[in-house]
Backbone of each chain as ProteinMPNN parsed JSONL, in Angstrom:
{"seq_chain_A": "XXXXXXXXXXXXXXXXXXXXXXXXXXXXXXXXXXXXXXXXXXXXXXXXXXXXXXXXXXXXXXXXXXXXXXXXXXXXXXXXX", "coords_chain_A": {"N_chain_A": [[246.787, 265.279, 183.444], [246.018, 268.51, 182.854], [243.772, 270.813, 183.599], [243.5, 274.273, 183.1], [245.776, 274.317, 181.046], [245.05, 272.59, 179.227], [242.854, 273.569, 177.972], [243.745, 276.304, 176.948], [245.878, 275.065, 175.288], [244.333, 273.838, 173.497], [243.131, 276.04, 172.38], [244.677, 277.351, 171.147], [245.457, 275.516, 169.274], [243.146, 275.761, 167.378], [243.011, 278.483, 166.662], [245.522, 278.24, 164.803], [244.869, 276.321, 163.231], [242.765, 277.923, 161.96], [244.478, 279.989, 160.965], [246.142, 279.147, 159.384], [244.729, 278.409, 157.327], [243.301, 280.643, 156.525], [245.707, 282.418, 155.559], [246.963, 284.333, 152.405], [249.489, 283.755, 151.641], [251.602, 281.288, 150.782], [253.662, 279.872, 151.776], [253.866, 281.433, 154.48], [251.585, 280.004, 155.299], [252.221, 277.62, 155.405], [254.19, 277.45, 157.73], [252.645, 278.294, 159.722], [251.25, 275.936, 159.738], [253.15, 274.198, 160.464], [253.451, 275.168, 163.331], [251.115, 274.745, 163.97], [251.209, 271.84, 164.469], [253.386, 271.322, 166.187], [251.891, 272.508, 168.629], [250.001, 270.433, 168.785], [251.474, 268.828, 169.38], [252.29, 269.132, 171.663], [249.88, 269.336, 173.257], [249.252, 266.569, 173.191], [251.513, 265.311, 174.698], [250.8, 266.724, 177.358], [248.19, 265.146, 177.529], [249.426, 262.638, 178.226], [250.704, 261.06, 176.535], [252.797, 260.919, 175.657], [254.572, 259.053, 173.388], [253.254, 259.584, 170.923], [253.402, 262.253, 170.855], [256.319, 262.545, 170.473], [256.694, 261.517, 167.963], [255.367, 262.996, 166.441], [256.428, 265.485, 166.687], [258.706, 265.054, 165.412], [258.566, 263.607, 162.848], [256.025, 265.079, 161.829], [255.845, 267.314, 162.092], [258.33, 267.949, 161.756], [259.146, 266.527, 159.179], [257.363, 267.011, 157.497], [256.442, 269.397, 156.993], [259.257, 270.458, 156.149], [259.1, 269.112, 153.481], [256.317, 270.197, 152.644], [257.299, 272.416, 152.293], [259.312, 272.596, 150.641], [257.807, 272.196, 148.4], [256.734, 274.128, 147.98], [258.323, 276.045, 147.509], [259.276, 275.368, 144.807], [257.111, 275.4, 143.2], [254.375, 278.196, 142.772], [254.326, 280.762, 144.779], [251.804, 282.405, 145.461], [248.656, 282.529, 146.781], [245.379, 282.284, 145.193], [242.919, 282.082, 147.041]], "CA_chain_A": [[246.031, 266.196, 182.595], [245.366, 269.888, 183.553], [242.228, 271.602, 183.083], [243.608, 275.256, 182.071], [246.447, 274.291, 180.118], [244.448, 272.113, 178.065], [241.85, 274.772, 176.843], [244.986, 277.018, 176.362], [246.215, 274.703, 174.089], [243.217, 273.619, 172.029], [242.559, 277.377, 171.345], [245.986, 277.987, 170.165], [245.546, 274.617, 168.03], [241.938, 276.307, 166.7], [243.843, 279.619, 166.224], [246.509, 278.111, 164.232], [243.892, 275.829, 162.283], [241.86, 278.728, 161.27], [244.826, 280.766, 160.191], [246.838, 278.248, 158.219], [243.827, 278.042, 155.563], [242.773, 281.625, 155.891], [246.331, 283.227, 155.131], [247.002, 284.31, 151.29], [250.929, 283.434, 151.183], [251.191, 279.999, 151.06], [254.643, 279.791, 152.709], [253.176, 281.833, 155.9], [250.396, 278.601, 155.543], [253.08, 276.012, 155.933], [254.877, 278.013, 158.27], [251.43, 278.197, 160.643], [250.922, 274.465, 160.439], [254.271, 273.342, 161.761], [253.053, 275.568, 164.465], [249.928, 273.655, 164.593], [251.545, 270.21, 164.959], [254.216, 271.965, 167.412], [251.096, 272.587, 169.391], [249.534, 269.324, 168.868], [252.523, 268.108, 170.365], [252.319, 269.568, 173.463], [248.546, 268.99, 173.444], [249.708, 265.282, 173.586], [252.748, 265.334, 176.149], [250.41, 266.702, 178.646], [247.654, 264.207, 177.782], [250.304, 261.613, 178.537], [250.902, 260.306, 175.503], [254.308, 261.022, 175.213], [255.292, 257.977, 172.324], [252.861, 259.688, 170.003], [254.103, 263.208, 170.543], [257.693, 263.029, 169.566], [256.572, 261.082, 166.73], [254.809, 263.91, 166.111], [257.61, 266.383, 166.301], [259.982, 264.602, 164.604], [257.999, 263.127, 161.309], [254.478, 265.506, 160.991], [255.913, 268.926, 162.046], [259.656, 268.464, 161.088], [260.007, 266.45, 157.89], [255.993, 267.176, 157.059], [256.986, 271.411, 156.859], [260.272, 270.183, 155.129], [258.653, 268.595, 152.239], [256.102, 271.381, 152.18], [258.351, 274.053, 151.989], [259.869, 272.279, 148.888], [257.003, 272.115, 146.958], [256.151, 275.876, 147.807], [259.512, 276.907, 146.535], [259.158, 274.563, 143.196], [256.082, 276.102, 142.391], [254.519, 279.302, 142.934], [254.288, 281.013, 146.427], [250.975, 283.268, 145.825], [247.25, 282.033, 146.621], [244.119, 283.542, 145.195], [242.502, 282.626, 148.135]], "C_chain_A": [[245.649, 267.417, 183.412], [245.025, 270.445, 182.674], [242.996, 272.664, 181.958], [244.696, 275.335, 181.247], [245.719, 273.383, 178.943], [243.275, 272.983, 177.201], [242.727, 275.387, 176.617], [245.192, 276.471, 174.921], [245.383, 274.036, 172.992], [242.827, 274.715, 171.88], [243.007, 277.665, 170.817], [245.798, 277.149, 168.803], [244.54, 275.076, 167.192], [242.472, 277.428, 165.928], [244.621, 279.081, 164.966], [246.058, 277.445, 163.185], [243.443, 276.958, 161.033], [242.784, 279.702, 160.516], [245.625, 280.63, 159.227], [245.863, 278.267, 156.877], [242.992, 279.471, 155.073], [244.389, 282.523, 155.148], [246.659, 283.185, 153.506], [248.411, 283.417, 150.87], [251.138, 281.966, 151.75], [252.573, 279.153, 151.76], [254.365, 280.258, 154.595], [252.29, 280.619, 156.318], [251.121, 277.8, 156.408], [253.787, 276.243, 156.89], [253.831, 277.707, 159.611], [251.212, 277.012, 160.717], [252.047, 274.188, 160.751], [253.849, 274.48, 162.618], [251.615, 275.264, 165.238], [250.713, 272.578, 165.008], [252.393, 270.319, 165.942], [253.385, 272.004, 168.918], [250.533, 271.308, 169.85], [250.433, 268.264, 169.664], [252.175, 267.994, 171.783], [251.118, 269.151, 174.123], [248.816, 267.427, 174.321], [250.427, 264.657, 174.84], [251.373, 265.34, 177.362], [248.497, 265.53, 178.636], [248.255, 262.517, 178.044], [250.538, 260.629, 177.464], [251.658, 260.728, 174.636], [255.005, 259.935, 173.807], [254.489, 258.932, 170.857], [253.257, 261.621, 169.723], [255.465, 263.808, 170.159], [257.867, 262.211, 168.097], [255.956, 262.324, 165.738], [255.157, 265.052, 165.287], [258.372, 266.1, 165.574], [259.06, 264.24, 162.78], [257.049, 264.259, 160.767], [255.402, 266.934, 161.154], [257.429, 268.892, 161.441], [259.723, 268.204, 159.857], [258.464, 266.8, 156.392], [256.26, 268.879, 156.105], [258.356, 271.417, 156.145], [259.649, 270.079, 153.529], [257.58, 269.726, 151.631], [256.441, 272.356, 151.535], [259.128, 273.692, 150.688], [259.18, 272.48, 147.842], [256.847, 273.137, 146.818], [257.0, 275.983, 146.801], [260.043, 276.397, 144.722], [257.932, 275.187, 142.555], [255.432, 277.585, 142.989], [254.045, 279.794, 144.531], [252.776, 281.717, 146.551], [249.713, 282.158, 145.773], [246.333, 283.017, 146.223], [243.077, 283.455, 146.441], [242.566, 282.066, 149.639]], "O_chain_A": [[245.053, 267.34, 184.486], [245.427, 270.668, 181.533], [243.183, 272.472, 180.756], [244.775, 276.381, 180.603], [245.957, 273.633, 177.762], [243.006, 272.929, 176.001], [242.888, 275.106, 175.429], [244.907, 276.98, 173.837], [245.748, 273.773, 171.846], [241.902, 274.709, 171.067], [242.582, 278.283, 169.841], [245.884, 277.602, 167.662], [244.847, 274.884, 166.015], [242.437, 277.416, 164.698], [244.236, 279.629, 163.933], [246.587, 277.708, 162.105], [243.628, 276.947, 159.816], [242.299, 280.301, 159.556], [245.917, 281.469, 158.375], [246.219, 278.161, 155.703], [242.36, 279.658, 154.033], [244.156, 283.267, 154.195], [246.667, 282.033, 153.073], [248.423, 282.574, 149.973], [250.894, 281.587, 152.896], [252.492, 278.0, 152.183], [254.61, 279.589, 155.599], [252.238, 280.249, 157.491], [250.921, 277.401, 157.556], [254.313, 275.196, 157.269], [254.219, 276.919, 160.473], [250.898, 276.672, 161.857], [251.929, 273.671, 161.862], [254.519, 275.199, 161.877], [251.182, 275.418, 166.38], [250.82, 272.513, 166.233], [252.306, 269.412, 166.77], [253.871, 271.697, 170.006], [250.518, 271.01, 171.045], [250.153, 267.258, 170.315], [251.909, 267.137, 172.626], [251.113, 268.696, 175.267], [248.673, 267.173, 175.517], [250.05, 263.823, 175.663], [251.008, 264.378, 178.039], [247.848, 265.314, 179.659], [247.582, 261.486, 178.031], [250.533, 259.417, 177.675], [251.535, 260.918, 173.426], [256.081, 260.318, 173.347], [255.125, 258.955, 169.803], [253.349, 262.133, 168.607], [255.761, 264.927, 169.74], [258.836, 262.245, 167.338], [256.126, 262.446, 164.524], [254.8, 265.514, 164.203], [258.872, 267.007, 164.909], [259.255, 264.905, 161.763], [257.071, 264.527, 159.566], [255.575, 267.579, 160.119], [257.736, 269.791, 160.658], [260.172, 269.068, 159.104], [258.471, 266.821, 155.162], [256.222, 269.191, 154.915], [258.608, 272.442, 155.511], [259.794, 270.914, 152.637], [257.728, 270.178, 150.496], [256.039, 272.969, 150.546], [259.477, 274.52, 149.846], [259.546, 272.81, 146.714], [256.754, 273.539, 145.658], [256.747, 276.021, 145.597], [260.796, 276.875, 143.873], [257.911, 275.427, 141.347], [256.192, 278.126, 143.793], [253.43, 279.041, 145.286], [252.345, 281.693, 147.704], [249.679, 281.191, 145.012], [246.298, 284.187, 146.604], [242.475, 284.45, 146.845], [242.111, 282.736, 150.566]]}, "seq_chain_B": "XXXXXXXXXXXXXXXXXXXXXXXXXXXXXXXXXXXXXXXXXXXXXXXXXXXXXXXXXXXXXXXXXXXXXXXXXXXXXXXXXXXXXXXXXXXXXXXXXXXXXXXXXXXXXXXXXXXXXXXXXXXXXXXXXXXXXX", "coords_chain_B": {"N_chain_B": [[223.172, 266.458, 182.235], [224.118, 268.801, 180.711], [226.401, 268.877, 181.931], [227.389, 266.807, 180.913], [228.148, 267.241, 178.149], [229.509, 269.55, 178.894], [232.148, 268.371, 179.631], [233.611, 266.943, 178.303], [234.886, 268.222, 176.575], [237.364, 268.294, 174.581], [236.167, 266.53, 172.176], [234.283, 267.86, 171.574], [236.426, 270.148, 170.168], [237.35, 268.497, 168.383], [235.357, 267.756, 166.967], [235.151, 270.715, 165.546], [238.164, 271.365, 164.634], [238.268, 269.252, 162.645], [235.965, 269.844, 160.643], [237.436, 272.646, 160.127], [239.378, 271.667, 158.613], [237.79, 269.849, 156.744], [236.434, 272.173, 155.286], [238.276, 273.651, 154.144], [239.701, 271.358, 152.173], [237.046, 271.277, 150.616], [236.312, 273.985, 150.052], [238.099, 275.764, 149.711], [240.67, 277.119, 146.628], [243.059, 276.624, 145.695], [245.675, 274.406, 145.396], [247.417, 273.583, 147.074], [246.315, 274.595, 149.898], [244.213, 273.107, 149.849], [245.559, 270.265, 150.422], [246.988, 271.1, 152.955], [244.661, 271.234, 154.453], [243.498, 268.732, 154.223], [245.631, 267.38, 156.242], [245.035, 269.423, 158.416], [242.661, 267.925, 158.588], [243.43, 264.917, 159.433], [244.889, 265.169, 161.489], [243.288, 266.081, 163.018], [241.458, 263.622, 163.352], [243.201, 261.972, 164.594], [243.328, 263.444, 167.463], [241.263, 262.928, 168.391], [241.105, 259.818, 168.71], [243.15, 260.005, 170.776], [241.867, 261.276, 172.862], [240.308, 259.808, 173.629], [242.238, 257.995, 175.407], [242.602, 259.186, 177.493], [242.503, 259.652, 181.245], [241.226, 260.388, 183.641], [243.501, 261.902, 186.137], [245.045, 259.961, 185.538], [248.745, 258.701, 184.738], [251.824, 259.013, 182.209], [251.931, 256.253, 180.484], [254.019, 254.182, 181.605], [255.932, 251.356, 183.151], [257.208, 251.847, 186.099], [260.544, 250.679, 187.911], [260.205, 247.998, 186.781], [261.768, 245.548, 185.723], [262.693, 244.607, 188.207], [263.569, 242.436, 190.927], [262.518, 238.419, 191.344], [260.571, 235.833, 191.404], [257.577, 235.032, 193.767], [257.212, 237.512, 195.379], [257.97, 239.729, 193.719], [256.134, 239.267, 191.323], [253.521, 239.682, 192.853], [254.24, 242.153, 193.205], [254.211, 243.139, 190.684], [251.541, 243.395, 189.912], [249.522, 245.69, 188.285], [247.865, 248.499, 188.958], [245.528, 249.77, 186.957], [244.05, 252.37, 187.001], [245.92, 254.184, 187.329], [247.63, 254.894, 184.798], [247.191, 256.116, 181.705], [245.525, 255.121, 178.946], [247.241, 252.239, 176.887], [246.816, 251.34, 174.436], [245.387, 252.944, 172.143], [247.312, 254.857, 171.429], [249.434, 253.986, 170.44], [248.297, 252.668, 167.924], [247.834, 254.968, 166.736], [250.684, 255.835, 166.249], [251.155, 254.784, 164.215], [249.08, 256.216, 162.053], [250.281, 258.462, 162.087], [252.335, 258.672, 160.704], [251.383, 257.557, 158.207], [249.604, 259.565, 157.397], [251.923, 261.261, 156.967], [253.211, 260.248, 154.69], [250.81, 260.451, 152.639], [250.998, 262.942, 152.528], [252.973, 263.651, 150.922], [253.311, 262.141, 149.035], [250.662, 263.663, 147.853], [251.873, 266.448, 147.389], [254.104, 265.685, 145.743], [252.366, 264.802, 143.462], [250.674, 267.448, 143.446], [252.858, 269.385, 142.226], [253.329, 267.903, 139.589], [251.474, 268.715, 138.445], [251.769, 271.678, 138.467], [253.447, 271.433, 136.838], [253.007, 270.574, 134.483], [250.633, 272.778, 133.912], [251.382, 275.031, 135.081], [249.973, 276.382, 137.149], [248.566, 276.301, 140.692], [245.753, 276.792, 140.53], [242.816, 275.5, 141.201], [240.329, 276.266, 139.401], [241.945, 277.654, 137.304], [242.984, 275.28, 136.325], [240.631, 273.924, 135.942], [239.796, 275.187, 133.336], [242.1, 275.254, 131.582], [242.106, 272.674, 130.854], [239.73, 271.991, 129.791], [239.686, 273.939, 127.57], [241.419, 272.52, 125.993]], "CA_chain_B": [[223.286, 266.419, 180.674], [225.21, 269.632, 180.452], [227.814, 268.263, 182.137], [228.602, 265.926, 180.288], [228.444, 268.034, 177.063], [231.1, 270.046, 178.571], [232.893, 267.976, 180.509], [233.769, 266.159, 177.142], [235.396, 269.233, 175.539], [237.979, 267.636, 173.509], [235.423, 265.918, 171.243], [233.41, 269.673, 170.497], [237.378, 270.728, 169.378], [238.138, 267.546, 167.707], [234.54, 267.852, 165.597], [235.04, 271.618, 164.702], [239.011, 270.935, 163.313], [237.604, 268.334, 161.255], [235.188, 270.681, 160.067], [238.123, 273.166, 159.544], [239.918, 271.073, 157.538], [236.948, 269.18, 155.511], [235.83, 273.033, 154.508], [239.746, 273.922, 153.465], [239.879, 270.61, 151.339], [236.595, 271.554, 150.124], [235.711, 275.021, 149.299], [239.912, 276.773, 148.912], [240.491, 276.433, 145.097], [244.374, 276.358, 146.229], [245.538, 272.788, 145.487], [248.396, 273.607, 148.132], [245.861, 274.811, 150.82], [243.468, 271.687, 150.067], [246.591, 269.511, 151.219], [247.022, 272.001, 154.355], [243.384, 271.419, 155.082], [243.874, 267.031, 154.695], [246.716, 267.38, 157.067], [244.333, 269.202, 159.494], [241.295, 266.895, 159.304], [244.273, 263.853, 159.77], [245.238, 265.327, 162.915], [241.666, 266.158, 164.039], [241.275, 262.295, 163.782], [244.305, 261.35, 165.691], [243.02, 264.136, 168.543], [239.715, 261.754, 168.82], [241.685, 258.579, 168.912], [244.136, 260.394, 171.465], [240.892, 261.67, 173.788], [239.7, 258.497, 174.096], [242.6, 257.332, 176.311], [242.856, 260.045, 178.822], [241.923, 259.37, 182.221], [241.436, 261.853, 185.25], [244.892, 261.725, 187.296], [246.586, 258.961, 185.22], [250.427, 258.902, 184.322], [252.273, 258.378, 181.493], [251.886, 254.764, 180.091], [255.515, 253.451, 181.43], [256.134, 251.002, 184.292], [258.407, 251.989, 187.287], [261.032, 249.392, 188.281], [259.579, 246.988, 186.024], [262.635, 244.364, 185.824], [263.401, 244.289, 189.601], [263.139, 241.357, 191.824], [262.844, 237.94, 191.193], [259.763, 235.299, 192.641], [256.195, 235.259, 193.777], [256.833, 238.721, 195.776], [258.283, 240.288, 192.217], [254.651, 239.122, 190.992], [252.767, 240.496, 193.298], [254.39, 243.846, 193.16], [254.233, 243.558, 188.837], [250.027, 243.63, 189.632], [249.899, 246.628, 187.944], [246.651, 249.39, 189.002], [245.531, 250.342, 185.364], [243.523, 253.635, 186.458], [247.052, 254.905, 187.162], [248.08, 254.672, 183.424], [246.541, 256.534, 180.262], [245.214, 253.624, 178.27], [248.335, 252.674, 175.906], [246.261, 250.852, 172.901], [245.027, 254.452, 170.937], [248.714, 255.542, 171.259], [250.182, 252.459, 169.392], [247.256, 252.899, 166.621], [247.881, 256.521, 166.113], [251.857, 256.119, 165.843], [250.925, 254.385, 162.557], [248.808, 256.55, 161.428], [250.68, 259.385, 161.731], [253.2, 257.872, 160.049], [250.736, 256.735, 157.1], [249.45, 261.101, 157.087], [253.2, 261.685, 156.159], [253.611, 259.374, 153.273], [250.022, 260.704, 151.952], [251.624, 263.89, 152.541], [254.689, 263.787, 150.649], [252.149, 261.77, 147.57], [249.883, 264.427, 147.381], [253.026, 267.507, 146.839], [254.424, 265.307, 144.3], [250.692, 265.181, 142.215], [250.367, 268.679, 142.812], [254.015, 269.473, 141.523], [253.398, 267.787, 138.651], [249.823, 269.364, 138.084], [252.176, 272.507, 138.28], [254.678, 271.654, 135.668], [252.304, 270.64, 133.202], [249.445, 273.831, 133.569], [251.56, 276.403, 135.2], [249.28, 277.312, 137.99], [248.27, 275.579, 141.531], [244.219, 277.282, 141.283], [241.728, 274.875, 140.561], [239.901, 276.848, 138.3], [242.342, 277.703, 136.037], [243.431, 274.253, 135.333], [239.843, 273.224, 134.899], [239.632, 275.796, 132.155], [242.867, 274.881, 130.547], [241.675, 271.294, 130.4], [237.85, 272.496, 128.682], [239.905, 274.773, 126.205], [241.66, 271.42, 125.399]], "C_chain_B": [[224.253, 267.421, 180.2], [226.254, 269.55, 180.967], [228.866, 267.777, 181.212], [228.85, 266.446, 178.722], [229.546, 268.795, 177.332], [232.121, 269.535, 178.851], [233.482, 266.799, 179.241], [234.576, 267.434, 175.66], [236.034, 269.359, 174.106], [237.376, 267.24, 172.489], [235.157, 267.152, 170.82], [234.621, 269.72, 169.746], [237.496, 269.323, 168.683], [237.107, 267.777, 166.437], [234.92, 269.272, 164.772], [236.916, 271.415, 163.981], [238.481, 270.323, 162.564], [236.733, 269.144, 160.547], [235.694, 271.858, 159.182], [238.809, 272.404, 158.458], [239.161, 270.317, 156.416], [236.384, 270.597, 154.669], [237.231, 273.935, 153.699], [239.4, 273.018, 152.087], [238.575, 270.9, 150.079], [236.071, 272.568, 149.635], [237.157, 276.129, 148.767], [239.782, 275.812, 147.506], [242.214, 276.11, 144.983], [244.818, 275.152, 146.079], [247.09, 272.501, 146.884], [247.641, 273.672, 149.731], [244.58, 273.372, 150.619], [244.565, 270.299, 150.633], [246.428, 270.005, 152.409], [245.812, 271.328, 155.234], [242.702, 269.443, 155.101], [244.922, 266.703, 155.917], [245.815, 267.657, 158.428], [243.356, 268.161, 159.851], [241.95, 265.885, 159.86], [244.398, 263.989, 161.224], [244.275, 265.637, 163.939], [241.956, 264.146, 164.988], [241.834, 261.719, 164.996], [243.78, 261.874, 167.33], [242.058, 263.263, 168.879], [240.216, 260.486, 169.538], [242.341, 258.451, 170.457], [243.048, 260.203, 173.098], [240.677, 260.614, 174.377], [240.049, 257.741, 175.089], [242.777, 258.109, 177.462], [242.279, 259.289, 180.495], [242.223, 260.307, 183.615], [242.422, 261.129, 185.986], [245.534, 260.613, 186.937], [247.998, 259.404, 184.821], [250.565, 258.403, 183.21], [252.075, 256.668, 181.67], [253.06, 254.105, 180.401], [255.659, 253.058, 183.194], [258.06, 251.208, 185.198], [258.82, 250.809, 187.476], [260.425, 247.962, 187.951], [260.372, 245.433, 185.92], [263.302, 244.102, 187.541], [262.75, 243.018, 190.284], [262.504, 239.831, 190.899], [261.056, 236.398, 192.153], [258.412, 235.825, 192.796], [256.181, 237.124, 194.824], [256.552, 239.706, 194.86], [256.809, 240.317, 191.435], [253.611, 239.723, 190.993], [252.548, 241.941, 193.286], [254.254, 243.598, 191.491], [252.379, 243.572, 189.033], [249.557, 244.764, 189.594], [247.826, 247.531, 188.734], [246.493, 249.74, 187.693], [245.227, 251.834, 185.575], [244.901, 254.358, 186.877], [247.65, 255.196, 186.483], [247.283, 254.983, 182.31], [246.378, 255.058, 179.856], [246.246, 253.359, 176.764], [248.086, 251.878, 174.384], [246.099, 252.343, 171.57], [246.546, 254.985, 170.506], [249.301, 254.809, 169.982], [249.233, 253.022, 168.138], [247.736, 254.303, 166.234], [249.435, 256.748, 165.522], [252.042, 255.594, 164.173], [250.462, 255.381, 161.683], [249.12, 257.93, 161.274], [252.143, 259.334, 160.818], [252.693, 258.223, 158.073], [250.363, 258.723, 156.452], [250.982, 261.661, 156.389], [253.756, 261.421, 154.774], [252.451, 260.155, 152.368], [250.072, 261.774, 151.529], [252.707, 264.231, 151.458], [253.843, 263.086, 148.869], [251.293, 263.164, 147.0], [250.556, 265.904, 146.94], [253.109, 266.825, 145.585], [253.664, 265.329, 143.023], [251.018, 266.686, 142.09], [251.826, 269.551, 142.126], [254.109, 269.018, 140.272], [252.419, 268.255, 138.232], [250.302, 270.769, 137.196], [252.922, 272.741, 137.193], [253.971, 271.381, 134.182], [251.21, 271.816, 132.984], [250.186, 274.488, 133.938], [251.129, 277.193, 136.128], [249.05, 276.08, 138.584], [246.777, 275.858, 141.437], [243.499, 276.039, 140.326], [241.384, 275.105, 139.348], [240.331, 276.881, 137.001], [243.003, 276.283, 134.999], [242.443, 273.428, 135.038], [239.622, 273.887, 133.719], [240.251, 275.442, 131.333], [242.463, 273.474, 130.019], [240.483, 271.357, 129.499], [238.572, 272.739, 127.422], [241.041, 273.394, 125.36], [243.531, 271.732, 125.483]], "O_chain_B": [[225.135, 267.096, 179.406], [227.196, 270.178, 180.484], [230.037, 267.948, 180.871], [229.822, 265.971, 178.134], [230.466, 268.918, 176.525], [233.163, 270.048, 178.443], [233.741, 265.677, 179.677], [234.684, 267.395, 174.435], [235.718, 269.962, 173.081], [238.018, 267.56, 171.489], [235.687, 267.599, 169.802], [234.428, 269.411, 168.57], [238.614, 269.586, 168.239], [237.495, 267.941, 165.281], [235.023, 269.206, 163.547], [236.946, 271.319, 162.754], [238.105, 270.921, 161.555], [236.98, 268.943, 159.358], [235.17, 272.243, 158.137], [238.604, 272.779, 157.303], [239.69, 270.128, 155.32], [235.919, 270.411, 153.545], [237.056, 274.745, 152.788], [238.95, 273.563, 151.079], [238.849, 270.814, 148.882], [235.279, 272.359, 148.716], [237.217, 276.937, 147.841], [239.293, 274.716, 147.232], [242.565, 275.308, 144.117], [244.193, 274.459, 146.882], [247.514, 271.445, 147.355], [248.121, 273.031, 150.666], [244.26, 272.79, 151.656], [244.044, 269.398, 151.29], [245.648, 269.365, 153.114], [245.927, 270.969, 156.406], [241.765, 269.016, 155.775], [244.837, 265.598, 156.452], [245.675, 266.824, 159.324], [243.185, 267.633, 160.95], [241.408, 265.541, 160.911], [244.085, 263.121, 162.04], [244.313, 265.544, 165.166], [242.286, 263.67, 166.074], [241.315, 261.208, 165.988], [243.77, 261.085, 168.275], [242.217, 262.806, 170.011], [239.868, 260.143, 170.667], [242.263, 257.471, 171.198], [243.241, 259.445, 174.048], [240.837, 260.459, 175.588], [239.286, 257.017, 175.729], [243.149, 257.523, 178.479], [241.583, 258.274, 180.468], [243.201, 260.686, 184.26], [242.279, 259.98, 186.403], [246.429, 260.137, 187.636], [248.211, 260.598, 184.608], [249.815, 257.496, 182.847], [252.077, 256.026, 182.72], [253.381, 253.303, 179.525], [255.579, 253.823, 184.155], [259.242, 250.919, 185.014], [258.07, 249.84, 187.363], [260.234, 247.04, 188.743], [259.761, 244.368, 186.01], [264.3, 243.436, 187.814], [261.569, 242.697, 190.156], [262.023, 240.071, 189.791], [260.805, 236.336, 193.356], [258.018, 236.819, 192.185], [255.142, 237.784, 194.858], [255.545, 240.413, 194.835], [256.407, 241.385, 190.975], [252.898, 240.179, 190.1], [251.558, 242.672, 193.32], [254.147, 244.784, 191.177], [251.871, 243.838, 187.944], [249.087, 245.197, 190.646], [246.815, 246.838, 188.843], [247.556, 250.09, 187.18], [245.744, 252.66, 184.823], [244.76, 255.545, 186.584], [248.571, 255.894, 186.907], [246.604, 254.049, 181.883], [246.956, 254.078, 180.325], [246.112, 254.054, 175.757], [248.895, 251.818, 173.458], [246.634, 252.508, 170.474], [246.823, 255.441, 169.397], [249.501, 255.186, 168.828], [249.712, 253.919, 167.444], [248.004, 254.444, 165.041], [249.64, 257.542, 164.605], [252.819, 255.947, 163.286], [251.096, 255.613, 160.654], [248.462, 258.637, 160.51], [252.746, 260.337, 160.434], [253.281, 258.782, 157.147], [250.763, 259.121, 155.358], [251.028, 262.394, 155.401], [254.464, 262.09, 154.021], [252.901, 260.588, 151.307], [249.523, 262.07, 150.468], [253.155, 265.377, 151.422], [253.943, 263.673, 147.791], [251.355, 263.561, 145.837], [249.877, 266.585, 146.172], [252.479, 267.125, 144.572], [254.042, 265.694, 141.91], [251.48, 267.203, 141.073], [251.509, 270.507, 141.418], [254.955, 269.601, 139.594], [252.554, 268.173, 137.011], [249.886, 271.138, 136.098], [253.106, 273.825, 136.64], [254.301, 271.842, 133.09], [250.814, 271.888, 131.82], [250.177, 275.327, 133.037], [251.501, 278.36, 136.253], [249.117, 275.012, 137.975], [246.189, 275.187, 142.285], [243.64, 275.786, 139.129], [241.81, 274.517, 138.354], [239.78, 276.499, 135.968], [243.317, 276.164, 133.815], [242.603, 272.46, 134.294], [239.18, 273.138, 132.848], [239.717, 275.173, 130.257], [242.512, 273.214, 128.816], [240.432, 270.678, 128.473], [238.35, 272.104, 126.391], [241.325, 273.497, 124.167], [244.316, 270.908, 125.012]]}, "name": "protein", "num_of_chains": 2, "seq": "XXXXXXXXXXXXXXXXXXXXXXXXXXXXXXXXXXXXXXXXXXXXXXXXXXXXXXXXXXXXXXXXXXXXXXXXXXXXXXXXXXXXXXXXXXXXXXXXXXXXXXXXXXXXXXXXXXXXXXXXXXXXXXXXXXXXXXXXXXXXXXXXXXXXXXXXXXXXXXXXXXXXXXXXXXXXXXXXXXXXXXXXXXXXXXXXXXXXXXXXXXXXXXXXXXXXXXX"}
């Protein structure tokens, strides 16, 4: 575990939190959380808990932002807020 | 005392996601961004679960030369040091439940997909109105 990569990457994960639920376009949303869980990944790796971060990558950020991105494009893309 | 308030960092970020995501689920009228904002609090959780096993200057959870040798020496050398090893119980628990966030995931599109095909709109609001006006 190291110190300044781990605040690095829990600010990015805060960052990426806060802008997944503030942006209007709700494709940009889903777009910003697989770049949360991308993060969360890494978060993981370097807390050594490598089994739960390519589970991570592979199921929450790949087929998670898949299935998302379907429903966007089945229904409508704009948020009011 | 302030030590250990900071020296515990992970937990402060693990409470305020959860906080991000319980004020998504609850105050966006978005039924796409109230998913978004279950997804984060999910992964808050897991971050808690995760914290828990850290340990200053351990390694990955996976034993070196684990099948070698043969006999009471083989033995002796398998008497493993633990604080050299993240603690590998939280890991196991969490591979489930990130698992279990995907399925709830993939449930809660399908609702709001059909929410969509019968009102026409993802906003809260307007499909409690359409439901009032009957």
């Amino acid at each position: 575990m190291i110190l300044p990569l781990d605040l690095i990457l829990l600010l990015f994960v805060f960052i990426c939190a806060i802008a997944a639920i503030t942006v209007r376009d709700l494709l940009s949303a889903v777009v910003i959380l697989g770049a949360y869980s991308f993060f969360m990944c890494l978060l993981w790796t370097q807390m050594a808990a490598v089994d739960v971060a390519f589970t991570e990558a592979s199921v929450s950020a790949g087929i998670g932002t898949v299935l998302m991105i379907g429903a966007v494009s089945k229904t409508k893309r704009r948020s009011k807020d | 005392m302030f030590e250990f308030i900071v020296s515990h960092y992970n937990y402060w970020m693990y409470i305020a996601l959860m906080m991000v995501g319980f004020y998504a689920m609850m105050a966006k009228r978005n039924l796409v961004k109230k998913i978004i904002g279950m997804n984060i609090f999910q992964s808050a959780i897991i971050l808690f679960y995760i914290s828990t096993s850290v340990k200053r200057g351990a390694t990955v959870p996976i034993l070196e030369h684990a099948h070698e040798g043969h006999g009471a020496v083989a033995h002796a050398a398998h008497a493993v040091d633990v604080m050299q090893y993240a603690n590998p119980l939280p890991h196991v628990l969490m591979l489930t439940a990130i698992v279990v966030m995907v399925a709830t995931l993939g449930v809660a599109l399908a609702v709001a997909i059909m929410i969509y095909k019968r009102y026409h709109t993802l906003e809260e609001d307007e499909i409690m109105m359409s439901i009032r006006r009957g």
